[in-house]
DSSP file (Angstrom, degrees, kcal/mol; ACC not computed):
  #  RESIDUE AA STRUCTURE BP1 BP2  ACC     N-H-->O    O-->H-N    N-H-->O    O-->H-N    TCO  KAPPA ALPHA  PHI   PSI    X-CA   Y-CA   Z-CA
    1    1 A X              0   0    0      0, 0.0     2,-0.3     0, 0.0     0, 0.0   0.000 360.0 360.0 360.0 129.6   65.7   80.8   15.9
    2    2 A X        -     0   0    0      1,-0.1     2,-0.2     0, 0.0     0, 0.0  -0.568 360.0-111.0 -90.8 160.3   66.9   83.7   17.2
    3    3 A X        -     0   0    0     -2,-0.3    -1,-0.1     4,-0.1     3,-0.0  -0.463  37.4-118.8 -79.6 127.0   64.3   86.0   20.0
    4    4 A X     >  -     0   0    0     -2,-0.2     4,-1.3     2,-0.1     5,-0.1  -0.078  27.7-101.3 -50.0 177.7   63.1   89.3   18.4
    5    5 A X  T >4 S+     0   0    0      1,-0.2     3,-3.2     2,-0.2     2,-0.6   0.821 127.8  57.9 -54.3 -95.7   64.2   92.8   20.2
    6    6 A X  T 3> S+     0   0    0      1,-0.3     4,-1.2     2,-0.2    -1,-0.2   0.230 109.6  41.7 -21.9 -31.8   60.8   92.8   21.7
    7    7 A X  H 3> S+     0   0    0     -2,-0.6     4,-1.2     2,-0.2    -1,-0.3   0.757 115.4  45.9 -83.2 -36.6   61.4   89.3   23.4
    8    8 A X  H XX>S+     0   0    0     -3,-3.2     3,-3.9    -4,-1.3     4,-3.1   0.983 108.8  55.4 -77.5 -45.8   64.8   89.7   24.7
    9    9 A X  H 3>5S+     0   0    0     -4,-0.4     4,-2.9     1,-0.4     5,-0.2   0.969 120.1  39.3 -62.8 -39.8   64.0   93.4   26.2
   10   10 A X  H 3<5S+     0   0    0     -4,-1.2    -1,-0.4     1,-0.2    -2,-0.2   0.483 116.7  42.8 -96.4  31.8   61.2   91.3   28.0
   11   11 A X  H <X5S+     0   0    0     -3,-3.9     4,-2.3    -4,-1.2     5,-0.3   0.657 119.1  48.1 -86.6 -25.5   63.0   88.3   28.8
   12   12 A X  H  X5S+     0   0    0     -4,-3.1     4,-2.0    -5,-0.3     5,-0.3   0.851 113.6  51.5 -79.3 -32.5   66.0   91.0   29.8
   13   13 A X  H  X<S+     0   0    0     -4,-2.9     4,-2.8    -5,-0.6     5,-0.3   0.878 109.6  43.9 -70.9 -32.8   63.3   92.7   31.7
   14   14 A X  H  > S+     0   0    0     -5,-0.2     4,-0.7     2,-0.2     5,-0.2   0.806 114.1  52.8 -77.0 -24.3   61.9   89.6   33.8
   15   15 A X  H  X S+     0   0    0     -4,-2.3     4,-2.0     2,-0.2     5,-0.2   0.876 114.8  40.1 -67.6 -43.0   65.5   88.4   34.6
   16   16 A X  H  X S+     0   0    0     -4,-2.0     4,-2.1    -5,-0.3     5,-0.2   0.966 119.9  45.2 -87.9 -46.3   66.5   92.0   36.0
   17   17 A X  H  X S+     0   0    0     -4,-2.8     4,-3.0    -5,-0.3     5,-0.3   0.843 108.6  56.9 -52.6 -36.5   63.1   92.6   37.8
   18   18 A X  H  X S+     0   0    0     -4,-0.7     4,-3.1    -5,-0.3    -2,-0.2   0.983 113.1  36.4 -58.9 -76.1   63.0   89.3   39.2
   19   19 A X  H  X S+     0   0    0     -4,-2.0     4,-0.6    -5,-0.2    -2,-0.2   0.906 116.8  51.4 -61.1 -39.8   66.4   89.5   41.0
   20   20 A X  H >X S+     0   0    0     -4,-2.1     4,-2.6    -5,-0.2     3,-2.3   0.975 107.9  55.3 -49.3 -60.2   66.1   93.3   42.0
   21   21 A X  H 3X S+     0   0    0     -4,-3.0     4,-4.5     1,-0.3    -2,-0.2   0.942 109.5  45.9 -40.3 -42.6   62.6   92.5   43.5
   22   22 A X  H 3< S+     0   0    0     -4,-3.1    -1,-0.3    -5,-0.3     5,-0.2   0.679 117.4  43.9 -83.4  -3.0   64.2   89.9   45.6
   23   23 A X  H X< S+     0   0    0     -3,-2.3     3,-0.5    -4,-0.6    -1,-0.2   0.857 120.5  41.3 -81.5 -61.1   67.2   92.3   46.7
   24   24 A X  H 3< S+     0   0    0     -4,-2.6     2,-0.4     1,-0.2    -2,-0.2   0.915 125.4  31.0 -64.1 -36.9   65.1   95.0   47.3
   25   25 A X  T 3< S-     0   0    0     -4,-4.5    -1,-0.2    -5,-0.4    -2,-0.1  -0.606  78.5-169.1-123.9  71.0   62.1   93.0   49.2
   26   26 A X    X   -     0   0    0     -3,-0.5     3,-1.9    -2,-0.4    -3,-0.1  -0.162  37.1 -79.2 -85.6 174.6   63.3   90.3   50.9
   27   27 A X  T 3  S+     0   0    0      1,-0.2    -1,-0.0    -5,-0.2     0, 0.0   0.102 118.2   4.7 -27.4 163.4   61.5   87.5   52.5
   28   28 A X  T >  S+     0   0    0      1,-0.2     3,-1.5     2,-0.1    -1,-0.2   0.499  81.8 131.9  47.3  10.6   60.0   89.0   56.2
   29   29 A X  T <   +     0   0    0     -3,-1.9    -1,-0.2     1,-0.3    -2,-0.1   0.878  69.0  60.5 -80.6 -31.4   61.3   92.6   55.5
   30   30 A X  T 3  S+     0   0    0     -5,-0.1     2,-0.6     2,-0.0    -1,-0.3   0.795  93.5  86.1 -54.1 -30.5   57.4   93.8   56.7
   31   31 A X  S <  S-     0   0    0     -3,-1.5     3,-0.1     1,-0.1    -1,-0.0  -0.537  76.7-134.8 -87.0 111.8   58.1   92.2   60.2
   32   32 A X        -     0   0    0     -2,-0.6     2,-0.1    39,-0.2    -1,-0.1   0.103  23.5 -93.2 -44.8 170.4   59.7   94.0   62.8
   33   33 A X        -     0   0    0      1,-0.1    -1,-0.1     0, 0.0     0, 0.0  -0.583  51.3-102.9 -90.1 149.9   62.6   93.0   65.3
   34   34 A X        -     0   0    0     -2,-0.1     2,-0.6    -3,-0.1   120,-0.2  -0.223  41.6-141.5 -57.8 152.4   61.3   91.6   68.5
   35   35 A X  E     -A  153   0A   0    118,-5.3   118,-1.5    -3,-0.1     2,-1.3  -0.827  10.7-155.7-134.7 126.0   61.5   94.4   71.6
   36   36 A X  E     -A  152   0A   0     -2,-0.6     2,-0.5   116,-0.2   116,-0.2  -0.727   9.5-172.8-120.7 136.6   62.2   93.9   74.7
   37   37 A X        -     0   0    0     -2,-1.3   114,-0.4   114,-1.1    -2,-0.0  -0.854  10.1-151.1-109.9 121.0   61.5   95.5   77.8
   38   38 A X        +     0   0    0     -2,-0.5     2,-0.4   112,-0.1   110,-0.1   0.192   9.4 178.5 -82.1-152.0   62.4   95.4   81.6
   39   39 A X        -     0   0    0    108,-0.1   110,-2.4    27,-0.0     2,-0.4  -0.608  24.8-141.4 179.2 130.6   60.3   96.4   84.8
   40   40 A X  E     -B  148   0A   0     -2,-0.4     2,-0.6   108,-0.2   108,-0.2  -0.732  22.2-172.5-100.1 132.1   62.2   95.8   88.2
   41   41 A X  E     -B  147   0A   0    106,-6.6   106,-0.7    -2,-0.4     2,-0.4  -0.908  17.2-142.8-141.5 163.1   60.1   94.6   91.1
   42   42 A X  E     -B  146   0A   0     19,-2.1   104,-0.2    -2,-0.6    88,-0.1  -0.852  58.4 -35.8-111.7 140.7   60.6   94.0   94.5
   43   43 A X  S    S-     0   0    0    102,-0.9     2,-0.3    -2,-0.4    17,-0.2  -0.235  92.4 -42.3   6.8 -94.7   59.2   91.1   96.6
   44   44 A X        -     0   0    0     15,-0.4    87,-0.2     1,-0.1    19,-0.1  -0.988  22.0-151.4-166.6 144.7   55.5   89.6   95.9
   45   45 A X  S    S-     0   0    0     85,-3.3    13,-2.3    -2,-0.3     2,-0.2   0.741  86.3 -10.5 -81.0 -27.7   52.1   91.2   95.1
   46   46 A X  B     -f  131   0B   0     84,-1.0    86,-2.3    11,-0.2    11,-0.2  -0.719  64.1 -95.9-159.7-146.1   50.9   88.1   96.8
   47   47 A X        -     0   0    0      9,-0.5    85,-0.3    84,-0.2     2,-0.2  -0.070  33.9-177.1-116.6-168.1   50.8   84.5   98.4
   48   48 A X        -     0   0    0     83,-0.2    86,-0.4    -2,-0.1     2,-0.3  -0.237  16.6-179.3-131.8 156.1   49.7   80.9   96.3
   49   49 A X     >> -     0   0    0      5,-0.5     4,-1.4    84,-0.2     5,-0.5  -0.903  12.6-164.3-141.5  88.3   49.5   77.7   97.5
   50   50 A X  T  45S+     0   0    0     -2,-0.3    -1,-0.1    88,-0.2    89,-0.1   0.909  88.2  66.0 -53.7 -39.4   48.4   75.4   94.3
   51   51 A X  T  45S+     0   0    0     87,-0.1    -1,-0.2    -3,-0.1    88,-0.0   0.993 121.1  16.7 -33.4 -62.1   47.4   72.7   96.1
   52   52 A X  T  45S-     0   0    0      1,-0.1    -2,-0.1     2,-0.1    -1,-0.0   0.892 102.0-115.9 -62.2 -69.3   44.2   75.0   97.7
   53   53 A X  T  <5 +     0   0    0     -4,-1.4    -3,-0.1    83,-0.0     2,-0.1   0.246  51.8 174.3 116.6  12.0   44.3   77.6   95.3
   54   54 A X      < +     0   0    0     -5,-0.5     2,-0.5     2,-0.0    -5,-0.5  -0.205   8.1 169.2 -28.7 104.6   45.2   79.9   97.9
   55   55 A X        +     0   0    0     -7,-0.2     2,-0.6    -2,-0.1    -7,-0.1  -0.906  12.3 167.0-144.8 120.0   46.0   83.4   96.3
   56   56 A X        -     0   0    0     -2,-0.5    -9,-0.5     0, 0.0    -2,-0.0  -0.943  32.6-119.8-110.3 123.3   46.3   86.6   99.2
   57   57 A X        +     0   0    0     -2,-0.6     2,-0.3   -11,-0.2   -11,-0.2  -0.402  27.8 179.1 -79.9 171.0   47.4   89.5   98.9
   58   58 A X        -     0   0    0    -13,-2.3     2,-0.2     2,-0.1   -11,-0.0  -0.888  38.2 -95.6-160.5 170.1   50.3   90.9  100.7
   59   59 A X  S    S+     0   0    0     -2,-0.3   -15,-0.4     2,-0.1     2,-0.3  -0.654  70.9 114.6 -91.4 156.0   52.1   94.8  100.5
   60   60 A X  S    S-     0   0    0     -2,-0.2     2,-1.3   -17,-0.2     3,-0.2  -0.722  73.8-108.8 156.4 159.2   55.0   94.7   98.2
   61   61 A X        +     0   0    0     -2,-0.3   -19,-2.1     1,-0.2   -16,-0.1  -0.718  67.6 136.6-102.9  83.8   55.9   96.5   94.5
   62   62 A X        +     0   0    0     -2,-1.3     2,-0.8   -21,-0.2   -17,-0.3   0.143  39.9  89.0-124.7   8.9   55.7   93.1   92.9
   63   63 A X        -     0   0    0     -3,-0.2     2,-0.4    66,-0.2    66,-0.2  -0.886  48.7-174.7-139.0 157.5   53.7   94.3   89.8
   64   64 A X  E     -G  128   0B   0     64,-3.6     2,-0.9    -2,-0.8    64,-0.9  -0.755  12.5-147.6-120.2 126.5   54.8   95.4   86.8
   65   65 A X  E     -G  127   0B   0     -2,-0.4     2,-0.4    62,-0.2    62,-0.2  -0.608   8.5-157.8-109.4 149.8   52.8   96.9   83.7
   66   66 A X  E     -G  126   0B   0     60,-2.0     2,-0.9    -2,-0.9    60,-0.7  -0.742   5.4-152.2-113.5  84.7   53.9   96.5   79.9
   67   67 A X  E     -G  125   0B   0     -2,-0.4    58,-0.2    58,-0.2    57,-0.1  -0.387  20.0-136.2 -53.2  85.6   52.6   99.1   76.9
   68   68 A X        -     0   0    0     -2,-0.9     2,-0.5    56,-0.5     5,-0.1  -0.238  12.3-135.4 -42.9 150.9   52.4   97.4   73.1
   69   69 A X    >   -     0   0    0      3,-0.1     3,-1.5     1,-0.1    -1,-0.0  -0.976  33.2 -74.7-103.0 136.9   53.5   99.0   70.8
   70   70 A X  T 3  S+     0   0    0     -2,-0.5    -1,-0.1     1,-0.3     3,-0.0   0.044 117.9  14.7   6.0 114.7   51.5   99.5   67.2
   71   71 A X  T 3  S+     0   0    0      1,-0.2     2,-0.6    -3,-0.1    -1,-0.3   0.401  90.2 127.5 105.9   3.4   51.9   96.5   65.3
   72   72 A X    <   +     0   0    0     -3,-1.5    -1,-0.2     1,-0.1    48,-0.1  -0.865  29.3 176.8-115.7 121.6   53.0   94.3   67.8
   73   73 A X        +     0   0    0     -2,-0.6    48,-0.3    81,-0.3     2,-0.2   0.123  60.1  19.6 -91.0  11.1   50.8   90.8   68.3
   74   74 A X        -     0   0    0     45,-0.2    80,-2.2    46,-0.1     2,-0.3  -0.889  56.5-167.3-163.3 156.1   52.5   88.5   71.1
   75   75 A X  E     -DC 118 153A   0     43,-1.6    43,-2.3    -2,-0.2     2,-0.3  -0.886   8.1-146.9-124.5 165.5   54.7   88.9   73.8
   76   76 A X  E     - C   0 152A   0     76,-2.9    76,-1.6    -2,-0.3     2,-0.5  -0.989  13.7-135.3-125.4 166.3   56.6   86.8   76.0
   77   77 A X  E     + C   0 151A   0     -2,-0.3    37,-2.6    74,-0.2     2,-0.4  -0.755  17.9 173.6-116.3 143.1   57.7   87.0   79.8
   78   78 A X  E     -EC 113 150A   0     72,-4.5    72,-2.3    -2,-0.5     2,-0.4  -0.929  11.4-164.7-137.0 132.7   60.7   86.4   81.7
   79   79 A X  E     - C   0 149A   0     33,-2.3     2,-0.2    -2,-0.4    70,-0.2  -0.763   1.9-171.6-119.8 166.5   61.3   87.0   85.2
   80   80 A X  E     - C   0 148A   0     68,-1.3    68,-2.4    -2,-0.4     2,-0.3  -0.843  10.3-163.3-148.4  87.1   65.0   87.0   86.4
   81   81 A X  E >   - C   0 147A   0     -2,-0.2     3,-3.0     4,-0.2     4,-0.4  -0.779  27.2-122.5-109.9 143.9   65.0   87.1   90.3
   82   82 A X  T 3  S+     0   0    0     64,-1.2    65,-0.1     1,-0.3    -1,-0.1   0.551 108.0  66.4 -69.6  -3.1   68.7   88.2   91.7
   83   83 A X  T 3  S-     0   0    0     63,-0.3    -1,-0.3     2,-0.2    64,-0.1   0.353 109.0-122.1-112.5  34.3   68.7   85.0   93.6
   84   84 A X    <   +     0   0    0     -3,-3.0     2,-0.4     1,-0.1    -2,-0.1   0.880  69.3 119.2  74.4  38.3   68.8   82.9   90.7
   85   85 A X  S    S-     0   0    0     -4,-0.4    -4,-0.2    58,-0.0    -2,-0.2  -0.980  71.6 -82.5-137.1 152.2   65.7   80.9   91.5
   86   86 A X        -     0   0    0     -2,-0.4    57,-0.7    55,-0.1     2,-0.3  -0.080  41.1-156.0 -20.1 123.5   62.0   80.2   89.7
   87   87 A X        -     0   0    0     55,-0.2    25,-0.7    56,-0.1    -8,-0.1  -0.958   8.5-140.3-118.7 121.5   59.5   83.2   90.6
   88   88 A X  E     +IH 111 131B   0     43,-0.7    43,-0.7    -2,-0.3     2,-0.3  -0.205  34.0 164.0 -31.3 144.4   55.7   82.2   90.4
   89   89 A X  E     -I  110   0B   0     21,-1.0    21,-1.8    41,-0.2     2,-0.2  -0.704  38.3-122.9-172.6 147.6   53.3   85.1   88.7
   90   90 A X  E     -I  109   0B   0     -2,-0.3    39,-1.8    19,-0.2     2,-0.4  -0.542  20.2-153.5 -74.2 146.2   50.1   85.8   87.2
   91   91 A X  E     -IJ 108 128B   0     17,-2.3    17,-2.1    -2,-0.2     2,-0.3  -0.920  14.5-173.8-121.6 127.2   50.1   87.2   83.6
   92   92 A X  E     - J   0 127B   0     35,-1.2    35,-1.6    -2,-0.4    15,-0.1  -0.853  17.0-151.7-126.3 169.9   46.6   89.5   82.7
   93   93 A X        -     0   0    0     -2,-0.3     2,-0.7    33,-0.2    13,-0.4  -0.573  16.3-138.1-129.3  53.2   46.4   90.6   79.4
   94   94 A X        +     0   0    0     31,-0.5    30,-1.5     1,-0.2    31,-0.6  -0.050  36.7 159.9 -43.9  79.4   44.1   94.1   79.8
   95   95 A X  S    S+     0   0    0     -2,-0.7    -1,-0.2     9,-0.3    10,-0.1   0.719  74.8  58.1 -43.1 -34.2   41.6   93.9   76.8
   96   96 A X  S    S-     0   0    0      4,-0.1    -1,-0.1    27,-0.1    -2,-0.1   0.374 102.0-132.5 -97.2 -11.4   39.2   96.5   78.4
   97   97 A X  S    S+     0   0    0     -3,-0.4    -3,-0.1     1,-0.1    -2,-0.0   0.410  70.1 124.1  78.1   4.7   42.4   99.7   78.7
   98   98 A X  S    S-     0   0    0      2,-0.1    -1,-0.1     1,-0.1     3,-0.1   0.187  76.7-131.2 -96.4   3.8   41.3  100.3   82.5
   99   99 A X  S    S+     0   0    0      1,-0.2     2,-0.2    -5,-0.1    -1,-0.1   0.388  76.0 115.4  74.9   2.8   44.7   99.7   84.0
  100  100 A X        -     0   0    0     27,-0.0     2,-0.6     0, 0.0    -1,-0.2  -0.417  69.8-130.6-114.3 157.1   42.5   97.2   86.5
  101  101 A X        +     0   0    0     -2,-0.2     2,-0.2    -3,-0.1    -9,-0.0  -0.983  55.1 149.8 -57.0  84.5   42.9   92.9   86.7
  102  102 A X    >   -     0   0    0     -2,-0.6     3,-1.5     0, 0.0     2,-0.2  -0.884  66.5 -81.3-134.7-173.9   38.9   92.2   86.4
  103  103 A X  T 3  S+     0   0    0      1,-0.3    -2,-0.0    -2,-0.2     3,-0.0   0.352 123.0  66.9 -72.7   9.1   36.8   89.1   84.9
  104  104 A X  T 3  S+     0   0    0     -2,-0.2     2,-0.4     2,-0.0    -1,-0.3   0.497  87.2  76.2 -96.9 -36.7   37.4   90.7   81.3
  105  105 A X  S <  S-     0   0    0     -3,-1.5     2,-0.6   -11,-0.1   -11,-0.1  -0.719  78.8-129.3 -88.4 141.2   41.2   90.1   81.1
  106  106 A X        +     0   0    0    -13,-0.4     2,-0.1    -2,-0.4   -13,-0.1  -0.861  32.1 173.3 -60.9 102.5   42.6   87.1   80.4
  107  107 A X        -     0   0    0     -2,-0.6     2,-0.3   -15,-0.1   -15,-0.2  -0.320  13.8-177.2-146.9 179.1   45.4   85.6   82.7
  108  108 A X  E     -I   91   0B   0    -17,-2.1   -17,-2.3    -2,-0.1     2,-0.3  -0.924  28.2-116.4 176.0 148.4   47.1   82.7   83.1
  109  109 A X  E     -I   90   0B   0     -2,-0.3     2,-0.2   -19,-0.2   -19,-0.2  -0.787  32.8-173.8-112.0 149.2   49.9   81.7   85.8
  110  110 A X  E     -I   89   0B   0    -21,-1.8   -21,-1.0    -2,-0.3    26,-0.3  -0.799  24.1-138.6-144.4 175.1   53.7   80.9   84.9
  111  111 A X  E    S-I   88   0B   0      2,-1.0     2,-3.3    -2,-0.2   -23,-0.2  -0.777  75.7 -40.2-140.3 152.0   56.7   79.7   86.4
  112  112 A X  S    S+     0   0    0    -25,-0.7   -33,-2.3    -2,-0.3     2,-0.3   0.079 122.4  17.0  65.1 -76.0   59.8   81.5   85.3
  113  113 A X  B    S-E   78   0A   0     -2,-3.3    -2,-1.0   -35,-0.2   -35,-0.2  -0.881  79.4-111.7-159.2 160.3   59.4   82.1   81.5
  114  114 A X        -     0   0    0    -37,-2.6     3,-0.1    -2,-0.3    -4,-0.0  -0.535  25.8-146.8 -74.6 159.9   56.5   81.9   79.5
  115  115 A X  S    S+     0   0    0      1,-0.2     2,-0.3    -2,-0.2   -39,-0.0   0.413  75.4  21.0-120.5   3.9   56.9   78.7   77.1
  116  116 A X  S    S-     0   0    0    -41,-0.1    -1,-0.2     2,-0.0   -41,-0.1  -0.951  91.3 -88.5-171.7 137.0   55.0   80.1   74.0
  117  117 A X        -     0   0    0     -2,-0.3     2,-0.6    -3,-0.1   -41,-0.2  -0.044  37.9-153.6 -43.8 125.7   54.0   83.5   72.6
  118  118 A X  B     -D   75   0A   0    -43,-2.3   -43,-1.6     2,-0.0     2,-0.1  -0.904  17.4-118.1-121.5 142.6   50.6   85.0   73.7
  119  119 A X        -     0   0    0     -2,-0.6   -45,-0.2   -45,-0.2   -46,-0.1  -0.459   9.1-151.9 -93.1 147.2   48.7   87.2   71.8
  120  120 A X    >   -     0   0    0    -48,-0.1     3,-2.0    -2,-0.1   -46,-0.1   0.527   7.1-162.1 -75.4 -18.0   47.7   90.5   72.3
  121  121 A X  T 3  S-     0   0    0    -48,-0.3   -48,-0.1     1,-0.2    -2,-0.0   0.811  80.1 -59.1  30.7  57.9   44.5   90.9   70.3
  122  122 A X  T 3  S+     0   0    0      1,-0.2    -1,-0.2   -50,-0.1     2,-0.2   0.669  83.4 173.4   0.9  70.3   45.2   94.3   70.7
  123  123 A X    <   -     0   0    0     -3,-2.0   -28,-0.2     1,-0.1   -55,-0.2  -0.303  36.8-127.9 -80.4 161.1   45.3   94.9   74.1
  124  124 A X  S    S-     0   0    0    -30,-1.5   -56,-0.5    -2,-0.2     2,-0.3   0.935  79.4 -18.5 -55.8 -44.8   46.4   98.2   76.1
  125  125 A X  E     -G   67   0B   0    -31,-0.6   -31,-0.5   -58,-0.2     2,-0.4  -0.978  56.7-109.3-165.8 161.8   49.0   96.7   78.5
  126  126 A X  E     -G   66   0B   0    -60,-0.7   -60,-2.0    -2,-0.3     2,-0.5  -0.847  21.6-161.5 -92.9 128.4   50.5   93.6   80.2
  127  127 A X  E     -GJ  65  92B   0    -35,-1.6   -35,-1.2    -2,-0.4     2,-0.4  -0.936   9.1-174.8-130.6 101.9   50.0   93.2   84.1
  128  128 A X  E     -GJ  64  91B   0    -64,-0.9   -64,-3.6    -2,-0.5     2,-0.3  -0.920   7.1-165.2-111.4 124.4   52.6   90.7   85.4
  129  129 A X        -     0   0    0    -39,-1.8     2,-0.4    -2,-0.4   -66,-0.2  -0.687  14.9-136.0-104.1 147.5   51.9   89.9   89.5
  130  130 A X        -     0   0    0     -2,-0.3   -85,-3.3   -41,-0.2   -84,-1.0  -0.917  21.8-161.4 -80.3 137.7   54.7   88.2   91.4
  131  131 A X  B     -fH  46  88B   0    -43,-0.7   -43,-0.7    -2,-0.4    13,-0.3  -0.939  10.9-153.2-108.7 127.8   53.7   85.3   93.7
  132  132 A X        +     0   0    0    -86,-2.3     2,-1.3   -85,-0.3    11,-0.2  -0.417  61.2  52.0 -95.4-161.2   55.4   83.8   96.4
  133  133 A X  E    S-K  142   0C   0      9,-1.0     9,-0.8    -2,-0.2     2,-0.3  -0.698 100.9 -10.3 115.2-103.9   54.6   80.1   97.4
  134  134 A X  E    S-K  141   0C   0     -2,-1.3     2,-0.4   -86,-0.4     7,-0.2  -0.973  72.9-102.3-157.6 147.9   54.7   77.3   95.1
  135  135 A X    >   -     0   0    0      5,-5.8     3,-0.7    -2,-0.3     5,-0.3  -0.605  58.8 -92.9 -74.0 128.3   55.0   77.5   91.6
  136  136 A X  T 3  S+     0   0    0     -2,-0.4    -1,-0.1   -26,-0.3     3,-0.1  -0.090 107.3   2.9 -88.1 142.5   50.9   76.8   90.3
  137  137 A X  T 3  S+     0   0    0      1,-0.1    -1,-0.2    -3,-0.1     2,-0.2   0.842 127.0  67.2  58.5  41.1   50.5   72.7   89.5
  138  138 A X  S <  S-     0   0    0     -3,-0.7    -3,-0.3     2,-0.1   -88,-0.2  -0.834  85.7-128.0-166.0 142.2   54.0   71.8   90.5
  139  139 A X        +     0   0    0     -2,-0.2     2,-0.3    -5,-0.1    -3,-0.1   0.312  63.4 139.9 -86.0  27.1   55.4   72.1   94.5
  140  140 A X        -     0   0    0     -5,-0.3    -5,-5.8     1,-0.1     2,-0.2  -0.609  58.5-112.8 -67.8 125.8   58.5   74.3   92.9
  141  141 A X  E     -K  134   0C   0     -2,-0.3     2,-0.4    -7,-0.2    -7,-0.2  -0.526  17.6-145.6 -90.3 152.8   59.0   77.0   95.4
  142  142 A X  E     +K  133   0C   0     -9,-0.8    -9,-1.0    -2,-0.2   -55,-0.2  -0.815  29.6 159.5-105.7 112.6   58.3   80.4   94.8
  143  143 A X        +     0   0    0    -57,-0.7     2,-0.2    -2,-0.4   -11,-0.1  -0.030  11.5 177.5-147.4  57.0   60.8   82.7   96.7
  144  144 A X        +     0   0    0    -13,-0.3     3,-0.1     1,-0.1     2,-0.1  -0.368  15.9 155.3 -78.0 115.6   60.8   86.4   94.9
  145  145 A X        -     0   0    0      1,-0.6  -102,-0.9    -2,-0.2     2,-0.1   0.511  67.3 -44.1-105.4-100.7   63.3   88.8   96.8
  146  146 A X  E    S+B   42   0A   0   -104,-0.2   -64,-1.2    -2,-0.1    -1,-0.6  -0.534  75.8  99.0-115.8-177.4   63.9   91.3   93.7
  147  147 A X  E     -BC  41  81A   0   -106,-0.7  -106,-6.6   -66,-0.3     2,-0.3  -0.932  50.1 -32.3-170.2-144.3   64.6   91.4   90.3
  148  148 A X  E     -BC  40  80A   0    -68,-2.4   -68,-1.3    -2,-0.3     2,-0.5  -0.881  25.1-153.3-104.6 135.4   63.6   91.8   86.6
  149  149 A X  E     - C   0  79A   0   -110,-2.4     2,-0.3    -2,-0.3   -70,-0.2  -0.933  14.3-148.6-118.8 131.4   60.7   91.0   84.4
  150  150 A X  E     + C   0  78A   0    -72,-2.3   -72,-4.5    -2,-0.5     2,-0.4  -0.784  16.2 177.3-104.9 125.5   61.2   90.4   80.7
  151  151 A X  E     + C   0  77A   0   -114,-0.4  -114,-1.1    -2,-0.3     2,-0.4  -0.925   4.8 179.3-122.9 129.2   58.4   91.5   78.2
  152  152 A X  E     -AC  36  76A   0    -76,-1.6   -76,-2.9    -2,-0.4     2,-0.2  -0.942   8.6-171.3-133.2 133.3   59.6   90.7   74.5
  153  153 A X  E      AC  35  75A   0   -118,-1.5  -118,-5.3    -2,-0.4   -78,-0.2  -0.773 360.0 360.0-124.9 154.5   56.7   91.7   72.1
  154  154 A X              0   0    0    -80,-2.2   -81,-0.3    -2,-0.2   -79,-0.1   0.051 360.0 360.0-137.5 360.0   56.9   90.8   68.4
């Protein structure tokens, strides 16, 4: 039996919509490319010693701030120190916009690189501290003369 007009113009119609939608709108299209951004810093905002829990502060341009953008829900960090070695730092996460570190932001200490996205829950900015010392829960030394710190937000 052959298909009336009326079937083939919509089978003709489902074939050709089907395969344009997926040209035009493919999988991910909504998502943006990850962005990354650098911040240069010079020797350590402070001391640690993980064993105590030791944390001082000390003069130096060792912190660095990071601005989301619209629409973007994790970043991760990477620090890059010019003498090629593991840099200690505190990570805050500014929920509250006050440009400040206080018991409202969330933080967490890192060695290196971060090892998994953390989300922004649409915070204002990123506040990354260099530490010298020991890297926190492992006696990997901390020995930040200068470099770079790597935000990629997604």
């Amino acid at each position: 039996m052959k298909p009336s007009r009326r079937h083939r113009a919509a089978l003709l119609a489902l074939v050709l919509g089907g395969s344009l939608g997926a040209a035009v709108t493919p999988a991910g299209a909504n998502i943006p490319p990850p962005r990354s951004v650098e911040e240069v810093y010079q020797g350590a905002e402070g001391i640690v010693t993980s064993n105590a829990g030791i944390h001082q502060n000390v003069a130096g341009e060792a912190q660095v701030f990071f601005r989301p953008e619209r629409g973007e829900r994790s970043f991760m960090i990477e620090i890059v120190d010019q003498a090629g070695q593991n840099v200690a730092a505190g990570v805050y996460v500014d929920r509250n916009g006050n440009g400040r570190i206080d018991e409202k932001d969330n933080g967490f200490d890192m060695c290196g690189a971060t090892e998994a996205p953390t989300y922004l829950d649409g915070a204002s900015q990123v506040i990354v501290e260099i530490y010298a010392g020991e890297c926190v829960g492992s006696t990997t030394p901390s020995v930040p003369t200068s470099g770079v710190v790597r935000a990629t937000f997604r």
